[in-house]
C-alpha positions in Angstrom: 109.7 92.2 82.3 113.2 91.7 82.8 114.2 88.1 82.3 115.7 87.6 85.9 112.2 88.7 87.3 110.4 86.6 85.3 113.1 83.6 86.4 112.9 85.1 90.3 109.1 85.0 90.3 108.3 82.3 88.4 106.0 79.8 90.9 103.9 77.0 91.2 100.6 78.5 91.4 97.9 76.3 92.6 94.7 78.6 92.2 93.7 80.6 89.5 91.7 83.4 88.6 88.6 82.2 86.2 89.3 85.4 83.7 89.9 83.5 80.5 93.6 83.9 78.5 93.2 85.0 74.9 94.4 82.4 71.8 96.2 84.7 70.9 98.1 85.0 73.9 99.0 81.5 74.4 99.8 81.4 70.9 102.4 84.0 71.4 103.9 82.1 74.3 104.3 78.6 72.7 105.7 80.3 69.7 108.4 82.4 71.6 109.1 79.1 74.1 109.8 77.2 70.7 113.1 79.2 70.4 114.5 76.6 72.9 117.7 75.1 72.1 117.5 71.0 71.0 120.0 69.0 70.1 120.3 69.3 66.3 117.1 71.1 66.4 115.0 68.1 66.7 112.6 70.0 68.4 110.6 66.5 70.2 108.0 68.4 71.8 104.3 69.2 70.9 101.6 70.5 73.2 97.7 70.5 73.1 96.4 73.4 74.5 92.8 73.0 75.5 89.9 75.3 77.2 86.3 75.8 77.7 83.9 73.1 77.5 87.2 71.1 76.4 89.1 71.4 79.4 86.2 70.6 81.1 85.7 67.4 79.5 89.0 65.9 79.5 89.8 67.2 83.3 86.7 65.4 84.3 87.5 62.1 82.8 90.9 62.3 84.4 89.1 63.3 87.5 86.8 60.3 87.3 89.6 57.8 86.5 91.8 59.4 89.5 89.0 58.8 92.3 87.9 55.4 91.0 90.1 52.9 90.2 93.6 55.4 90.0 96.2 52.2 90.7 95.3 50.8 87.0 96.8 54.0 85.8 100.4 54.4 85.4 103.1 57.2 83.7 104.7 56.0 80.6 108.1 57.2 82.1 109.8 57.1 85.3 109.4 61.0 86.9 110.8 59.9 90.7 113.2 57.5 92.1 112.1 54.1 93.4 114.3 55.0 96.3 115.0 58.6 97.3 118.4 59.8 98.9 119.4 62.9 100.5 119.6 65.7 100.0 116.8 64.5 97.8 114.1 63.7 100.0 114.9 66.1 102.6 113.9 68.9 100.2 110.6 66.6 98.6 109.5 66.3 101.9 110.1 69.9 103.0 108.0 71.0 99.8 105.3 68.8 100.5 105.1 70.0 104.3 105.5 73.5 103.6 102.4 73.5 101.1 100.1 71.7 103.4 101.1 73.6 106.3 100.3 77.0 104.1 96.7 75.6 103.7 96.0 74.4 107.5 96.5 70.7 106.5 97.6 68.7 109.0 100.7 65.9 107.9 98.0 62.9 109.3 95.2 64.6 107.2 95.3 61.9 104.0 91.4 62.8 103.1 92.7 66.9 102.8 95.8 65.4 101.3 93.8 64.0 98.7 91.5 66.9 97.9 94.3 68.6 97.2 96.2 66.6 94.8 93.2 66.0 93.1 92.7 69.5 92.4 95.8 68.7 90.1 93.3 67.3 87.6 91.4 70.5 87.0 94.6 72.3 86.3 93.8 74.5 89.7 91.0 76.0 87.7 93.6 77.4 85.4 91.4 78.4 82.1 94.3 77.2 79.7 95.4 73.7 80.2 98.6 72.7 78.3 99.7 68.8 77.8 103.3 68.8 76.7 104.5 65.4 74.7 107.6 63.9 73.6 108.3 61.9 70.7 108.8 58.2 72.1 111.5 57.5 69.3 113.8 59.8 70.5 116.2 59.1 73.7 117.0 60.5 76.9 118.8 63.4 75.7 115.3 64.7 74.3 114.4 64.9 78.0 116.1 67.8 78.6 115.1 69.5 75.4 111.5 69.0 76.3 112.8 71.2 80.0 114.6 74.2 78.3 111.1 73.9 76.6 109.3 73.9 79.2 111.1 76.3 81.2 111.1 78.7 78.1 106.7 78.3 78.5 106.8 79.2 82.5 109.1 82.2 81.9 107.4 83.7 79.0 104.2 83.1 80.4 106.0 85.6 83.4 106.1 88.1 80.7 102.8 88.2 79.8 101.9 88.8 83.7 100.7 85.1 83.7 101.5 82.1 86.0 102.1 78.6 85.4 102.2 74.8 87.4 104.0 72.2 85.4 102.3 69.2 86.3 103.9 65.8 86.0 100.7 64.5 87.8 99.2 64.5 84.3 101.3 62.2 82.9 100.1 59.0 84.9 96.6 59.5 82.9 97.7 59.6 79.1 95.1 57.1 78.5 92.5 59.1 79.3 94.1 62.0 78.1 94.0 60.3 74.4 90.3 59.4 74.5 90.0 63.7 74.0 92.7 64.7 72.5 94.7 63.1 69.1 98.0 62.0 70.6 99.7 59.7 67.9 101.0 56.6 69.4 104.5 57.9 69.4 104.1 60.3 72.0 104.6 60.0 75.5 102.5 62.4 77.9 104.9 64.1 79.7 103.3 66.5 82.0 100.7 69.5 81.9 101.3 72.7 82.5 98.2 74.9 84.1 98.7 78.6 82.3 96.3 81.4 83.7 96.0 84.6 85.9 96.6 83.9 90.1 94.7 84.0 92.4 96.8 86.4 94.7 94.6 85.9 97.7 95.2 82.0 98.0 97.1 80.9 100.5 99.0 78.0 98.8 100.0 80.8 96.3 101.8 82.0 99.1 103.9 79.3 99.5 107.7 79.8 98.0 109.3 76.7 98.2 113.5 77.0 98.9 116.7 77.3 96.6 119.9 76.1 97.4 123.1 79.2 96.7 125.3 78.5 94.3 127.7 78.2 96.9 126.1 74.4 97.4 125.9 73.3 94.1 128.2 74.8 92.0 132.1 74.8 91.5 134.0 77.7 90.4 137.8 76.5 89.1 140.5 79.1 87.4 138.6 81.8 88.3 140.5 84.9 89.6 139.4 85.7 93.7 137.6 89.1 92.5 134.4 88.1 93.9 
């Protein structure tokens, strides 16, 4: 696969196929991703890659702590804004509509809402769950390291005719998370990424969300007017 096809169809796939993703697959993935650049090659990431009876375990402990008592839990980092700006919220908004409207959620429906962010916690029945860490020690810059990283996962996984969802949603349960997994104290949970074959007849799978042209984001100065 091309690189731009695996950029251009790169999605956030909420349901998954249950055929199971070889070791030696994922393997090949993490180990091509880790070609990302870092600054100085620190390289601050690490990821636990769990399946089987060992995603089950550790989804349903998040599961339980999400639908119980969920305020008590809290990220270790700040993922959104305390107070969203345009064009900012326009498009969070427009996301959020746009995948509830896909699956015949209505915007008042907050029960249906909730079904369907809790279906973050299973990884969308993804059979490879990946949690992605960052070394606490380190500073902002190692931020967006741990995003080419990321990025480098979602687009290889492209390759291998996989799909991905990175999942900050994760990242507010990293106490749970360390009850089944051995996450040193250094490390900060940063998100999960589901990793598995889609589920092409899904509707929210359907759902594309929007890209702004360069032409809205970008400026282009000293270049010659060639096109």
């Amino acid at each position: 696969m091309h690189v731009d096809e695996a950029i251009r169809t790169r999605k956030s796939v909420r349901r998954f196929l249950p055929e199971p993703v070889a070791a030696s697959v994922v393997r090949h993935i993490l180990e091509v991703s880790a070609r990302a650049p870092s600054g100085n090659n620190v390289q601050p990431w690490k990821v636990y890659a769990v399946a089987g009876d060992a995603k089950a375990r550790v989804c349903e402990s998040i599961m339980e702590a999400a639908t119980s008592n969920p305020d008590r839990h809290q990220p270790e980092y700040a993922y959104y804004p305390t107070q969203w700006v345009e064009p900012y919220l326009d498009r969070r908004r427009r996301c959020g509509f746009g995948l509830y409207a896909t699956l015949g959620i209505a915007r008042d429906d907050a029960e249906a809402r909730q079904r369907q962010m809790l279906r973050n916690y299973v990884f969308f029945d993804a059979p490879v769950g990946l949690f992605v860490t960052l070394d606490r020690r380190l500073n902002t810059g190692s931020y967006m390291d741990l995003g080419m990283f990321v990025q480098n996962i979602m687009v290889a996984a492209r390759a291998q005719g996989l799909h991905t969802c990175a999942q900050a949603a994760f990242a507010w349960f990293h106490d749970v998370v360390r009850r089944h997994l051995p996450l040193s104290e250094h490390e900060i949970l940063a998100c999960g990424i589901a990793l598995g074959h889609e589920d092409v007849n899904a509707p929210e799978n359907a759902f594309i969300t929007e890209r702004a042209r360069p032409e809205e984001f970008a400026h282009f100065v000293g270049f010659e007017s060639r096109g």
